[in-house]
Biopython code that builds the backbone (N, CA, C, O; Angstrom):
import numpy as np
from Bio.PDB.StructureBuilder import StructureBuilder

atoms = [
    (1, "UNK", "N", (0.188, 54.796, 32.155)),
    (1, "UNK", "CA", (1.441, 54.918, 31.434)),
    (1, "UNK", "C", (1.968, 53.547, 31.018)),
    (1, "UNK", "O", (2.423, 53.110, 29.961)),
    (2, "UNK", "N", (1.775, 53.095, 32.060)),
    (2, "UNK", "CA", (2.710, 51.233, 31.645)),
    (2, "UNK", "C", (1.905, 50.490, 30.541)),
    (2, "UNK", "O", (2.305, 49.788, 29.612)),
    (3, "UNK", "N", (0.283, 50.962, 31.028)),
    (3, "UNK", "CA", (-0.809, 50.357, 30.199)),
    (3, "UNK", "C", (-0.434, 50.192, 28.879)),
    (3, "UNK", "O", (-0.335, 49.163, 28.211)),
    (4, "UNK", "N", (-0.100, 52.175, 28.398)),
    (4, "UNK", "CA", (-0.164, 51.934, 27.006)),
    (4, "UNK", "C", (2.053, 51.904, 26.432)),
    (4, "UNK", "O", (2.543, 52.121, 25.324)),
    (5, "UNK", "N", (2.495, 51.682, 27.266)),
    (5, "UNK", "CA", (4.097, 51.123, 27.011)),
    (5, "UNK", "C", (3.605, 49.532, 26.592)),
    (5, "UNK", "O", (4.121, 48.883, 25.682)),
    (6, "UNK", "N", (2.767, 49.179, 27.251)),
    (6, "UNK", "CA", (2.586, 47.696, 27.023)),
    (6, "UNK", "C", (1.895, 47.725, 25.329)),
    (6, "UNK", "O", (2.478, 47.390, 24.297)),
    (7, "UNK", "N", (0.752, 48.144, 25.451)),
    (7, "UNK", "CA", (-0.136, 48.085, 24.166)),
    (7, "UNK", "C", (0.895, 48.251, 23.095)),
    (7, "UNK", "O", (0.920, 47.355, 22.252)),
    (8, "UNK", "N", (1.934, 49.444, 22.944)),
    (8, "UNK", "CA", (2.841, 49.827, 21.876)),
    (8, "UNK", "C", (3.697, 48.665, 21.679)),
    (8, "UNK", "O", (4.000, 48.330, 20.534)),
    (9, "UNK", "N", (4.204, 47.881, 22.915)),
    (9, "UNK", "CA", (5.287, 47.126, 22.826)),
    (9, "UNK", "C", (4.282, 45.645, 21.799)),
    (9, "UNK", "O", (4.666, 44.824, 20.966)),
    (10, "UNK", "N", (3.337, 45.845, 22.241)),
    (10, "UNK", "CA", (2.743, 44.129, 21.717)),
    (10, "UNK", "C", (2.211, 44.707, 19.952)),
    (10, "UNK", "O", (2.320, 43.989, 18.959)),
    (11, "UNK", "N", (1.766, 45.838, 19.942)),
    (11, "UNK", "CA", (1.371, 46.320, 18.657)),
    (11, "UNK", "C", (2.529, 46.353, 18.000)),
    (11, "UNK", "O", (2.303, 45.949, 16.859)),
    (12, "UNK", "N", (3.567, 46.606, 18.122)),
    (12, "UNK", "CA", (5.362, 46.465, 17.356)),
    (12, "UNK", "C", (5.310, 44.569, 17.196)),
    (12, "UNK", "O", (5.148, 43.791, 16.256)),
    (13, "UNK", "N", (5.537, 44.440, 18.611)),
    (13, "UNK", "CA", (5.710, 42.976, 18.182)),
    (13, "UNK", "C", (4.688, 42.246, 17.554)),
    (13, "UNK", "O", (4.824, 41.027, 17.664)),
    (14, "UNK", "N", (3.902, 42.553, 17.053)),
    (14, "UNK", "CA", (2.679, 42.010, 16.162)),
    (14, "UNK", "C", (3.165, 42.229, 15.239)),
    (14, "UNK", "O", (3.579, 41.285, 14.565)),
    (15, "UNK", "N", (3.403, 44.124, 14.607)),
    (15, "UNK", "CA", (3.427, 43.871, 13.392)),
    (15, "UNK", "C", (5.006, 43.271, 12.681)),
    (15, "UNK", "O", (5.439, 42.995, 11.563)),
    (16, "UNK", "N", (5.384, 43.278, 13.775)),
    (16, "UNK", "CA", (7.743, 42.355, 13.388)),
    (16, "UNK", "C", (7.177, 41.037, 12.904)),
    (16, "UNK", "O", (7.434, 40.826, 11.719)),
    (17, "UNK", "N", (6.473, 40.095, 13.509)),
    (17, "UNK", "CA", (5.679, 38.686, 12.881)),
    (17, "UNK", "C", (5.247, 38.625, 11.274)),
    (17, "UNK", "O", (5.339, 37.586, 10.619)),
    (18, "UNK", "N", (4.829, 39.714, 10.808)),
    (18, "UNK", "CA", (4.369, 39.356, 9.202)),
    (18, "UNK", "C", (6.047, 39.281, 8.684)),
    (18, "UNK", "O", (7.064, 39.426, 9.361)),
    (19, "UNK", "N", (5.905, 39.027, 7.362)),
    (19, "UNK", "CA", (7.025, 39.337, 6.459)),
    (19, "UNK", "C", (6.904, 38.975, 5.039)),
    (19, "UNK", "O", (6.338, 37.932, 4.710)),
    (20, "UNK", "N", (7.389, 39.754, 4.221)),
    (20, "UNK", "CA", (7.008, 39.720, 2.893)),
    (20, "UNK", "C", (7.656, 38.112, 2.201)),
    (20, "UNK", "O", (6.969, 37.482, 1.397)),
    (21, "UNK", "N", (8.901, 37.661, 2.608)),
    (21, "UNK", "CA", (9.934, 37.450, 2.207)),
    (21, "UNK", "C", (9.394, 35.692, 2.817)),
    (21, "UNK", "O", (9.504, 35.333, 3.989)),
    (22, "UNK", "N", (9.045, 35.158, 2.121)),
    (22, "UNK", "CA", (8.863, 33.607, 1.777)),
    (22, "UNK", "C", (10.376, 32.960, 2.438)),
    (22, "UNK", "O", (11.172, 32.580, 1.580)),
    (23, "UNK", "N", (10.771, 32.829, 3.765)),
    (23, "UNK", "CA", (12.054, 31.566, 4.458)),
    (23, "UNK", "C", (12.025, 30.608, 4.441)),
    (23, "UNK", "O", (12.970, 29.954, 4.880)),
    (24, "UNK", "N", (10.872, 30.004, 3.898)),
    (24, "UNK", "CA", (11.008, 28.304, 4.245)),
    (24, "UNK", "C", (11.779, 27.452, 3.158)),
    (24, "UNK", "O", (12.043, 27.893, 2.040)),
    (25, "UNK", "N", (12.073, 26.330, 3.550)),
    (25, "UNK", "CA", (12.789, 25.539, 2.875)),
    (25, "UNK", "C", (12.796, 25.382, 1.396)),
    (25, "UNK", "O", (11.582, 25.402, 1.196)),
    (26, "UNK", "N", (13.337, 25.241, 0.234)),
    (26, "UNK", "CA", (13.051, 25.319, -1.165)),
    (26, "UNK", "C", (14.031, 23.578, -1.200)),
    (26, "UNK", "O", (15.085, 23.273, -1.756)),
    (27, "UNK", "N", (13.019, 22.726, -0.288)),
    (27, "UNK", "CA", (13.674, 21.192, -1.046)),
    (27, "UNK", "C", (12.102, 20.409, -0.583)),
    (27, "UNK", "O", (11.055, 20.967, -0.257)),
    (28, "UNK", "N", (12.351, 19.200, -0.679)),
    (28, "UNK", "CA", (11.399, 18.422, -1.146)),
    (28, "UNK", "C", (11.200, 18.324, 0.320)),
    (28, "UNK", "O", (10.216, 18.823, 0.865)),
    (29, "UNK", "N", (12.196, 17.636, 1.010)),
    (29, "UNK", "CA", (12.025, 17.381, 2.619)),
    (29, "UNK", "C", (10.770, 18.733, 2.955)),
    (29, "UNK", "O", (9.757, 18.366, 3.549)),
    (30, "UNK", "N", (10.825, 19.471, 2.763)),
    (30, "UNK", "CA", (9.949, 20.631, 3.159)),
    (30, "UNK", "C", (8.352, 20.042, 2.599)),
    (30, "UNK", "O", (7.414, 19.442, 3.126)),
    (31, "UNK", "N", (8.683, 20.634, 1.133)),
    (31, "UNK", "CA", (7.493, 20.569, 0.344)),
    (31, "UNK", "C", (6.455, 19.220, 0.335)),
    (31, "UNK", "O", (5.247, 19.335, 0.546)),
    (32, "UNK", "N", (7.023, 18.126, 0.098)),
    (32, "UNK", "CA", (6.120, 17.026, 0.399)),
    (32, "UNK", "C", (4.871, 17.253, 1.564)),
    (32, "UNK", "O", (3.683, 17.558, 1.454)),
    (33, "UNK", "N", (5.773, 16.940, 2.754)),
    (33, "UNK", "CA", (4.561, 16.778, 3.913)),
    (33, "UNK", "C", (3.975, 17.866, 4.405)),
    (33, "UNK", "O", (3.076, 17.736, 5.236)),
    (34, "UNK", "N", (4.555, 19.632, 3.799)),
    (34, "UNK", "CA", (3.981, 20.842, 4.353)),
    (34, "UNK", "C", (2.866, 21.118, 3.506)),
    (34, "UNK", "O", (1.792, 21.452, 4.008)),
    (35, "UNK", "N", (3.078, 20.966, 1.730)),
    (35, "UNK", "CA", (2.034, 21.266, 0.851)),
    (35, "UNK", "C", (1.610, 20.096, 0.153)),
    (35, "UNK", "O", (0.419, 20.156, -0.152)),
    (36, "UNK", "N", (2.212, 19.018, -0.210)),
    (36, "UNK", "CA", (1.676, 17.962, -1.524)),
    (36, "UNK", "C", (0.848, 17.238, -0.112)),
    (36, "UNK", "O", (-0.369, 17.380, 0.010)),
    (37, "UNK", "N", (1.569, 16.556, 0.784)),
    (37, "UNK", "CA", (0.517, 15.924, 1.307)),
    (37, "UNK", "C", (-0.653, 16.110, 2.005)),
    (37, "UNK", "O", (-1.485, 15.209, 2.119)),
    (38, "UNK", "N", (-0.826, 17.539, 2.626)),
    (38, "UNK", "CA", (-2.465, 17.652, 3.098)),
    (38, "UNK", "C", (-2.929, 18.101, 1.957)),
    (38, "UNK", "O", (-4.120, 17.805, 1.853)),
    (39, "UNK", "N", (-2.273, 19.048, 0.485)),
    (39, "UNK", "CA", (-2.950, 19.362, -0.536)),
    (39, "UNK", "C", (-3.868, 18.899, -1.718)),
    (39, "UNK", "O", (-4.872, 19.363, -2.259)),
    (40, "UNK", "N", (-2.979, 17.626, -1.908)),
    (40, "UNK", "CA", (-2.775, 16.712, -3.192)),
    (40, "UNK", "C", (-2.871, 15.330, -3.237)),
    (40, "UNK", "O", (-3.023, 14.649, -4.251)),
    (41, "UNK", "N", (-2.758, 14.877, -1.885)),
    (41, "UNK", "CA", (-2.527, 13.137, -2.163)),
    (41, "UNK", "C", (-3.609, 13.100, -0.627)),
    (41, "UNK", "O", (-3.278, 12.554, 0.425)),
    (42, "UNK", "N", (-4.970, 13.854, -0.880)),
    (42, "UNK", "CA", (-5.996, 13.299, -0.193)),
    (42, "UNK", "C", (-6.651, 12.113, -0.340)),
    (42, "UNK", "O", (-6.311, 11.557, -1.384)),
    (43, "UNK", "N", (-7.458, 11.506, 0.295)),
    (43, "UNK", "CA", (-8.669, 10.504, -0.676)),
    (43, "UNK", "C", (-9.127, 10.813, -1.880)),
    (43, "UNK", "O", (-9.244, 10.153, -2.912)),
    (44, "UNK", "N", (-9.418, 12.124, -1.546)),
    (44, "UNK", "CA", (-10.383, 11.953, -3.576)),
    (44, "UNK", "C", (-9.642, 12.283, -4.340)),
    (44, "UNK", "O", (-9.970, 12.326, -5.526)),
    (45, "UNK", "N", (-8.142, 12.697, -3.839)),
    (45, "UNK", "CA", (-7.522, 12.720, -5.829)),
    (45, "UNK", "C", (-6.307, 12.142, -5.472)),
    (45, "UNK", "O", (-6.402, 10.916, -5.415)),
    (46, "UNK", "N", (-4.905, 12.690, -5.142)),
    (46, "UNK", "CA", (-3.913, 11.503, -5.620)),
    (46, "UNK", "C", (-3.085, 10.788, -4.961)),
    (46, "UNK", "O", (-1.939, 10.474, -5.284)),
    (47, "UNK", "N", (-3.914, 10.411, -3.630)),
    (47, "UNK", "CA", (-3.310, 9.195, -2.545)),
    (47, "UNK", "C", (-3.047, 8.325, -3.588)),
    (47, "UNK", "O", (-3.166, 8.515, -4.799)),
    (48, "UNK", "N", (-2.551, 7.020, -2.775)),
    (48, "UNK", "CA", (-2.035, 5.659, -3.031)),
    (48, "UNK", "C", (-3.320, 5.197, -3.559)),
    (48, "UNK", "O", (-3.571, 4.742, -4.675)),
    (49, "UNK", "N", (-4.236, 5.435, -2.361)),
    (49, "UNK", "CA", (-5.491, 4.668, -2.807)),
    (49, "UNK", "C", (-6.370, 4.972, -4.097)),
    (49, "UNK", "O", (-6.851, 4.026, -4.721)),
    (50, "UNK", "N", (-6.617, 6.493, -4.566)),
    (50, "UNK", "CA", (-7.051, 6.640, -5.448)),
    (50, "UNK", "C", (-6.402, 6.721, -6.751)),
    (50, "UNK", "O", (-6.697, 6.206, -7.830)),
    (51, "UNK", "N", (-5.635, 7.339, -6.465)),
    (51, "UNK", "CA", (-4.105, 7.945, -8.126)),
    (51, "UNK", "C", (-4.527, 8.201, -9.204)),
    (51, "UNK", "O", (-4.062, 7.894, -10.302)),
    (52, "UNK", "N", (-6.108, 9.206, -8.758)),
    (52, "UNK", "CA", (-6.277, 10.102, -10.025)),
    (52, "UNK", "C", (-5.830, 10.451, -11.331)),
    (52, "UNK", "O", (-5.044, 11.396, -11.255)),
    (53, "UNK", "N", (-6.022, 10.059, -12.516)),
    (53, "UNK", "CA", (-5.269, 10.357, -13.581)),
    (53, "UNK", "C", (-3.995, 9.508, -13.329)),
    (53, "UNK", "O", (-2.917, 9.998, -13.666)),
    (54, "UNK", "N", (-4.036, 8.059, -12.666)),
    (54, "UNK", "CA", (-2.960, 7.556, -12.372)),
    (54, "UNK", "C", (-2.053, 8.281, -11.655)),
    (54, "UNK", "O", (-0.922, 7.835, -11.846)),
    (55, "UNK", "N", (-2.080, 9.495, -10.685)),
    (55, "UNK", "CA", (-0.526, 9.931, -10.218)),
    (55, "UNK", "C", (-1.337, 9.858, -8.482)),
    (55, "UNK", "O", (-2.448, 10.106, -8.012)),
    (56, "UNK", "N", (0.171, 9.302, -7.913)),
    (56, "UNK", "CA", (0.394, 9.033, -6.603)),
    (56, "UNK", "C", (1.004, 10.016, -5.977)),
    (56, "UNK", "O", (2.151, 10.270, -6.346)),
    (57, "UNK", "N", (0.531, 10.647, -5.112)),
    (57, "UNK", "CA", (1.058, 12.168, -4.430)),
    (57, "UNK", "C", (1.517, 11.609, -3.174)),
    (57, "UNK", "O", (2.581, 12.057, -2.747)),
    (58, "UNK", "N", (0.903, 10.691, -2.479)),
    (58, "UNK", "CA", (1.026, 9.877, -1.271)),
    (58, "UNK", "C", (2.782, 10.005, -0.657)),
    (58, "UNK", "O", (3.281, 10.682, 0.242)),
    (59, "UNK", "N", (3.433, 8.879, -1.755)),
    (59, "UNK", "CA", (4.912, 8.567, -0.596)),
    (59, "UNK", "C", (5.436, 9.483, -1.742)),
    (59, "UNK", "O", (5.135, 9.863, -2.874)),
    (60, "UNK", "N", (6.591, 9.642, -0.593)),
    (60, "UNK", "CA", (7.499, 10.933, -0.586)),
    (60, "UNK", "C", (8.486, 10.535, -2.093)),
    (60, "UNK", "O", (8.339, 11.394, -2.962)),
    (61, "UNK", "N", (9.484, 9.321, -2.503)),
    (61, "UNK", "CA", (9.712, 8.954, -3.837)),
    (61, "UNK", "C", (8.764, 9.169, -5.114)),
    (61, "UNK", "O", (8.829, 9.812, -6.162)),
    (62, "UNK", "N", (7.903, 8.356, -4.530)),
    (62, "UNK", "CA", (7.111, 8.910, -6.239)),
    (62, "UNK", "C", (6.370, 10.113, -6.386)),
    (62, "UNK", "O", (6.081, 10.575, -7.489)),
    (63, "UNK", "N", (6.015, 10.699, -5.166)),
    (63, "UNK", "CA", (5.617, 11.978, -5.584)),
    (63, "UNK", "C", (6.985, 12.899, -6.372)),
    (63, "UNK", "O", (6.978, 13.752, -7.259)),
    (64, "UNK", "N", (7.975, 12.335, -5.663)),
    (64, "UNK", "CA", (9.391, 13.274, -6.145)),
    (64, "UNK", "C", (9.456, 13.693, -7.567)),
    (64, "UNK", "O", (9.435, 14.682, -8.298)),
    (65, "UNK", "N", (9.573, 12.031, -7.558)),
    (65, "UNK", "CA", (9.507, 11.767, -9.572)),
    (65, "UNK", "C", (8.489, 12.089, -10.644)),
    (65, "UNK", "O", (8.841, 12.086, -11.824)),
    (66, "UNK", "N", (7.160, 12.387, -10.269)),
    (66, "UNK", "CA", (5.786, 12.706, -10.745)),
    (66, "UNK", "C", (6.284, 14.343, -11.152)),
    (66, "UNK", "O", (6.460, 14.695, -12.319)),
    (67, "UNK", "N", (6.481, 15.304, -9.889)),
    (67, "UNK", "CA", (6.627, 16.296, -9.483)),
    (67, "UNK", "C", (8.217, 16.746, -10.285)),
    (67, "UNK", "O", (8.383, 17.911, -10.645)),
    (68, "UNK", "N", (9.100, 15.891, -10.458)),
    (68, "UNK", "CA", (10.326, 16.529, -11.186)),
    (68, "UNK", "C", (10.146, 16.336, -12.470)),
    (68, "UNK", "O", (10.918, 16.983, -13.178)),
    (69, "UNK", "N", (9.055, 15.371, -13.252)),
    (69, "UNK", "CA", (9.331, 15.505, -14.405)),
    (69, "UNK", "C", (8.152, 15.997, -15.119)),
    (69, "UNK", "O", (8.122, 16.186, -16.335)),
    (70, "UNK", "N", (7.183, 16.194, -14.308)),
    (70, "UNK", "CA", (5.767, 17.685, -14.865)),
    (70, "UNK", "C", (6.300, 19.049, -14.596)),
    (70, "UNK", "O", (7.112, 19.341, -13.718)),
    (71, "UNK", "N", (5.617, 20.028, -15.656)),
    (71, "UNK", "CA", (5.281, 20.748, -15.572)),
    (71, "UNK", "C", (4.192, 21.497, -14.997)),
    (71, "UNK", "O", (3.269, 21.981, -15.653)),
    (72, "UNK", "N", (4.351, 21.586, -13.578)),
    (72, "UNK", "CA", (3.505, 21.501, -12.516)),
    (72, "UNK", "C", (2.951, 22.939, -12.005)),
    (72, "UNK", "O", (2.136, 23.142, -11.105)),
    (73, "UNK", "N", (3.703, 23.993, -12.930)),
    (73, "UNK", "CA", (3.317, 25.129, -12.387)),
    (73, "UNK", "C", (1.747, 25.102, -13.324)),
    (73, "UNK", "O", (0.830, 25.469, -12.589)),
    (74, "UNK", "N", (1.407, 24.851, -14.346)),
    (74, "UNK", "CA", (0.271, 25.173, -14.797)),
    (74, "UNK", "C", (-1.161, 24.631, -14.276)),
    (74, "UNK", "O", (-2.173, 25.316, -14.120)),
    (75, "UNK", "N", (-1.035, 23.436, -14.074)),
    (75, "UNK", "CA", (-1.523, 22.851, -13.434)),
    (75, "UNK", "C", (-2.440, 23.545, -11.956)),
    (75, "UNK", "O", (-3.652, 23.603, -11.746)),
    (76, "UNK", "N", (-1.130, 24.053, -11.026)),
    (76, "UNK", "CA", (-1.086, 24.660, -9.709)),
    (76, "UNK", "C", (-2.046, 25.837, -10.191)),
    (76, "UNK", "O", (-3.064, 25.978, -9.513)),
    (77, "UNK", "N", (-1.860, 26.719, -11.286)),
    (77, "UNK", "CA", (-2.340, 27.916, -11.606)),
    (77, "UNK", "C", (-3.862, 27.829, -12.224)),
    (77, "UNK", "O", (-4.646, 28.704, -11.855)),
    (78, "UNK", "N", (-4.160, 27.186, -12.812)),
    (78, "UNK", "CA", (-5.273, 27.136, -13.299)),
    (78, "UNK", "C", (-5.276, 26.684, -15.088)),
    (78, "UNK", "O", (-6.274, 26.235, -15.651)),
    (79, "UNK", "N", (-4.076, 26.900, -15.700)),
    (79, "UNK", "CA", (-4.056, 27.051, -16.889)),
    (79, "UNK", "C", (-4.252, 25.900, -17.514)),
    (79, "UNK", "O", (-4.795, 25.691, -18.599)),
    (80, "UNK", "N", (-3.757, 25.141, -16.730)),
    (80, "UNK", "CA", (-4.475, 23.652, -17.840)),
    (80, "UNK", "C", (-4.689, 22.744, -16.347)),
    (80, "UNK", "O", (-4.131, 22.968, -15.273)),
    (81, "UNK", "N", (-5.724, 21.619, -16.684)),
    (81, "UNK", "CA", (-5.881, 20.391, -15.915)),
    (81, "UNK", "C", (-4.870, 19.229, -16.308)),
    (81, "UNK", "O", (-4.924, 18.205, -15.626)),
    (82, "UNK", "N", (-4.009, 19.295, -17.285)),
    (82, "UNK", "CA", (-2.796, 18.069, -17.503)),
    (82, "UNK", "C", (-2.455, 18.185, -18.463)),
    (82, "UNK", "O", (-3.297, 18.164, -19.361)),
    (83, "UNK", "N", (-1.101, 18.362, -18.783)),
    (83, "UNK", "CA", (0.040, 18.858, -19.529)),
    (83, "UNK", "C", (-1.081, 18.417, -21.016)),
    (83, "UNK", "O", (-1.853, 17.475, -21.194)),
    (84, "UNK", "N", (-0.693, 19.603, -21.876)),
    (84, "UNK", "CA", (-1.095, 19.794, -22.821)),
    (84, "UNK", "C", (-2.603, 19.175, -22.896)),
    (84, "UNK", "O", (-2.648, 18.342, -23.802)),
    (85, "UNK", "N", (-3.818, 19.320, -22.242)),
    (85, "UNK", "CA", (-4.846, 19.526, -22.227)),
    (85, "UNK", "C", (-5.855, 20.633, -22.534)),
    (85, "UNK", "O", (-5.139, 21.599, -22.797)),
    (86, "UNK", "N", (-7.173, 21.026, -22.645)),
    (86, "UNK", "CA", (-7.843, 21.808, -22.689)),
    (86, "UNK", "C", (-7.602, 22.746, -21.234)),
    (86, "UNK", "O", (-7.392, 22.264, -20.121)),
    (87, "UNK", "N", (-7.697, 24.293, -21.592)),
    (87, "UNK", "CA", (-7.686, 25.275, -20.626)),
    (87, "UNK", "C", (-8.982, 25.189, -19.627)),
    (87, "UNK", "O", (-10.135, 24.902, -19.948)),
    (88, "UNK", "N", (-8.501, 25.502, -18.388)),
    (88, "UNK", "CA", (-9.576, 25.306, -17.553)),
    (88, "UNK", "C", (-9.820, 26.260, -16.642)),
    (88, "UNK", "O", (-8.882, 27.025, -16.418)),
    (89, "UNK", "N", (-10.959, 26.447, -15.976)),
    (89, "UNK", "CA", (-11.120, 28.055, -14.938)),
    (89, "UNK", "C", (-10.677, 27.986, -13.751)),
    (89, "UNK", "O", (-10.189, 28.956, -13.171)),
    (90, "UNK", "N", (-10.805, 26.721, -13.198)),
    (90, "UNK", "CA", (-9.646, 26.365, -11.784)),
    (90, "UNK", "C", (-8.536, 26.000, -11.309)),
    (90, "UNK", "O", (-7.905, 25.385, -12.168)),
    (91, "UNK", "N", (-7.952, 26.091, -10.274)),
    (91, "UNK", "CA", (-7.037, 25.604, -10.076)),
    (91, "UNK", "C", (-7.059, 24.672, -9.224)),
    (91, "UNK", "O", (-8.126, 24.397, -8.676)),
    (92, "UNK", "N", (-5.593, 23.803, -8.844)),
    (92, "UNK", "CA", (-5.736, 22.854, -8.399)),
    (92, "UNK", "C", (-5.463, 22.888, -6.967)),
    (92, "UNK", "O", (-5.136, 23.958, -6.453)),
    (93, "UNK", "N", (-5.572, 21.748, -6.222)),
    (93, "UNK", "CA", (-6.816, 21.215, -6.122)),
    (93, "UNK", "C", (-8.083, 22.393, -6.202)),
    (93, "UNK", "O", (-8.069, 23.459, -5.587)),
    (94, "UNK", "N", (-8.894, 22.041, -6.884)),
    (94, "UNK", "CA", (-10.153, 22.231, -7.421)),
    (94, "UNK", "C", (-11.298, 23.035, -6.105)),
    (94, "UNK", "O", (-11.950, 24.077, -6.051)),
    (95, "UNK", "N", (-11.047, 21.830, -5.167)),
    (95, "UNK", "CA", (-12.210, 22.343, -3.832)),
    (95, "UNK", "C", (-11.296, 23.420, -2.799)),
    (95, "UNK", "O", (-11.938, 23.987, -1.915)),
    (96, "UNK", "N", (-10.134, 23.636, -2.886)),
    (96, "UNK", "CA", (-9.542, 24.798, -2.152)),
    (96, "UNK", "C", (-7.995, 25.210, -3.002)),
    (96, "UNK", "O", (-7.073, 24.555, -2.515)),
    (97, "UNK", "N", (-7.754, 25.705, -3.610)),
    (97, "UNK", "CA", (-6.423, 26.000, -4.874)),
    (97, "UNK", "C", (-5.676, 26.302, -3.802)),
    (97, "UNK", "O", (-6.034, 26.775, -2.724)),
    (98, "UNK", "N", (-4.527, 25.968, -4.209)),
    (98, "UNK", "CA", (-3.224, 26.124, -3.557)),
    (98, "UNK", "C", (-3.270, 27.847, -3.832)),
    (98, "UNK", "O", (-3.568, 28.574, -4.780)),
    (99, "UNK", "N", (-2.669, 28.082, -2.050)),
    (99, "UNK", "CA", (-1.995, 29.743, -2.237)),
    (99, "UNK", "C", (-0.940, 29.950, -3.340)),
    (99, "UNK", "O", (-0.231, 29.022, -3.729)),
    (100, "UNK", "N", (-0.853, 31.389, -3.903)),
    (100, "UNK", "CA", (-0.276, 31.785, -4.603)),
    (100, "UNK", "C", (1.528, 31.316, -3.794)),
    (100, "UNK", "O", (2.359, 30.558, -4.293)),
    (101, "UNK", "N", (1.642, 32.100, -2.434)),
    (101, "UNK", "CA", (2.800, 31.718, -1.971)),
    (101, "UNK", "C", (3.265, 29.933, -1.982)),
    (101, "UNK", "O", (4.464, 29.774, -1.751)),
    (102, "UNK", "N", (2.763, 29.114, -2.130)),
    (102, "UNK", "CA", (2.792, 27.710, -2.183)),
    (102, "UNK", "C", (3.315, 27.462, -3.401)),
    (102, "UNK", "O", (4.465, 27.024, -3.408)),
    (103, "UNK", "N", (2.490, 27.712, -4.960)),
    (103, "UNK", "CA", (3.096, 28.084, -5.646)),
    (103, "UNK", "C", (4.097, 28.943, -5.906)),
    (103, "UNK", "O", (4.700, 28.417, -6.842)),
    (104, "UNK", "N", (4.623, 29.939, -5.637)),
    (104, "UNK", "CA", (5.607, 30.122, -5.765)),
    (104, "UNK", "C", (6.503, 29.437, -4.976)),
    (104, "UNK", "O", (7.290, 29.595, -5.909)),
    (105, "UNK", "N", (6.769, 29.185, -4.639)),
    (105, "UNK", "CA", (7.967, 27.849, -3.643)),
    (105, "UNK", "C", (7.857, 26.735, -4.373)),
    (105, "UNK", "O", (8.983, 26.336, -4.672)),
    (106, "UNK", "N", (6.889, 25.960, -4.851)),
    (106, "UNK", "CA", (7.115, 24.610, -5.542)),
    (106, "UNK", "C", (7.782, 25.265, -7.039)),
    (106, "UNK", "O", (8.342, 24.365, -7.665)),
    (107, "UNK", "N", (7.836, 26.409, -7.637)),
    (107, "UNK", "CA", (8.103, 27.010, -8.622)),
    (107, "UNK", "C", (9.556, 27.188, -8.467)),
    (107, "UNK", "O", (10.383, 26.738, -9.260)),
    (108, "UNK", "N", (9.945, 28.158, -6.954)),
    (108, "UNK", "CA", (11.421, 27.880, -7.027)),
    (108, "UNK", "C", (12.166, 26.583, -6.932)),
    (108, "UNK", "O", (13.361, 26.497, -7.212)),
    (109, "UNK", "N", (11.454, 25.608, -6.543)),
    (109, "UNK", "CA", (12.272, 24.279, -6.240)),
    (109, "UNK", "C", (12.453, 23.668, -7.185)),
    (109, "UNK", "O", (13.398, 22.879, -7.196)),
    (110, "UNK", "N", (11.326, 23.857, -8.708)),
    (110, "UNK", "CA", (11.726, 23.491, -9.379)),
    (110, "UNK", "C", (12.778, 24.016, -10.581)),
    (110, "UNK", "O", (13.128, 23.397, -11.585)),
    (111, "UNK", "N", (13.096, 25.120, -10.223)),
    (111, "UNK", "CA", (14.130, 26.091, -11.050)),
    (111, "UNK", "C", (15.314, 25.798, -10.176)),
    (111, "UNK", "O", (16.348, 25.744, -10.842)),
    (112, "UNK", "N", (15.515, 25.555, -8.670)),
    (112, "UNK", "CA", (16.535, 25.399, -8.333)),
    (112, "UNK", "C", (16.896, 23.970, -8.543)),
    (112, "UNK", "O", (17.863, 23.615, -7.870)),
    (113, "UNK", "N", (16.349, 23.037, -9.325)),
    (113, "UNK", "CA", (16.768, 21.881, -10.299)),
    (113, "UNK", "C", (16.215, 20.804, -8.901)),
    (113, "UNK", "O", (17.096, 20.191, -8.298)),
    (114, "UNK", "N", (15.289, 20.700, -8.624)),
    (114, "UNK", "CA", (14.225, 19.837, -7.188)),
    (114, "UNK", "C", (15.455, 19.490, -5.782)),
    (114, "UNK", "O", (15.500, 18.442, -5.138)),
    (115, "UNK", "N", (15.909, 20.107, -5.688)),
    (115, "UNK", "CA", (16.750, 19.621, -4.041)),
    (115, "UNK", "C", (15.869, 18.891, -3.448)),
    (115, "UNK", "O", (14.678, 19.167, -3.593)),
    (116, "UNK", "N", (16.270, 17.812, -2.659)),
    (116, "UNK", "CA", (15.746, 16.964, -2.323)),
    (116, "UNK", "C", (15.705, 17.778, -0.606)),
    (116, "UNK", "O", (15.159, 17.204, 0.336)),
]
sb = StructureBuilder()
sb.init_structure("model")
sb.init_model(0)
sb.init_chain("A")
sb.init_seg("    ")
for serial, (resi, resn, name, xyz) in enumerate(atoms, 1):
    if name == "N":
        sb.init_residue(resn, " ", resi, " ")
    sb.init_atom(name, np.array(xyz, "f"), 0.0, 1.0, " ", f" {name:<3s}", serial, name[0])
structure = sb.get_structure()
């Protein structure tokens, strides 16, 4: 009896853990070091050290400014490799694309005008 009171109680509390509903932060303090920096400002594309296409993903200022004044959702999606470029089949980064939920959050932050 307790056995399966237990099993029900942990199978509830398993499934209370998912949630549809995206809570995390919609400012930069968030976004920088949760998604741009393990995503985007690796070694091979837009650390300090490399700056791919010239852009620095690395420190938290200039990624700000890179990031507030692109149009960054296309990019994220696949639709172009750099503002007004040829259409392309991947997205970015290239060797693992950002989740859809990732994108959408750098999407609201930038409609909610980039909160820092």
């Amino acid at each position: 009896m307790w056995t399966r009171a237990l099993s029900l109680f942990v199978l509830l509390g398993a499934a209370a853990c998912g949630s549809d509903v995206d809570d995390r932060p919609v400012s930069w303090a968030y976004i920088h070091p949760a998604i741009i920096l393990p995503n985007c400002a690796r070694a091979a594309c837009h650390s300090s050290l490399t700056r791919t296409k010239t852009v620095d993903l690395e420190d938290s200022a200039k990624a700000y400014e890179t990031m507030k004044g692109a149009n960054i959702i296309p990019l994220l999606e696949g639709t172009q490799l750099i503002e007004g470029s040829t259409t392309y089949e991947y997205r970015m980064p290239p060797d693992q694309p950002l989740p859809n939920v990732d994108i959408d959050l750098i999407d609201r932050w930038q409609k909610a005008l980039y909160p820092r």
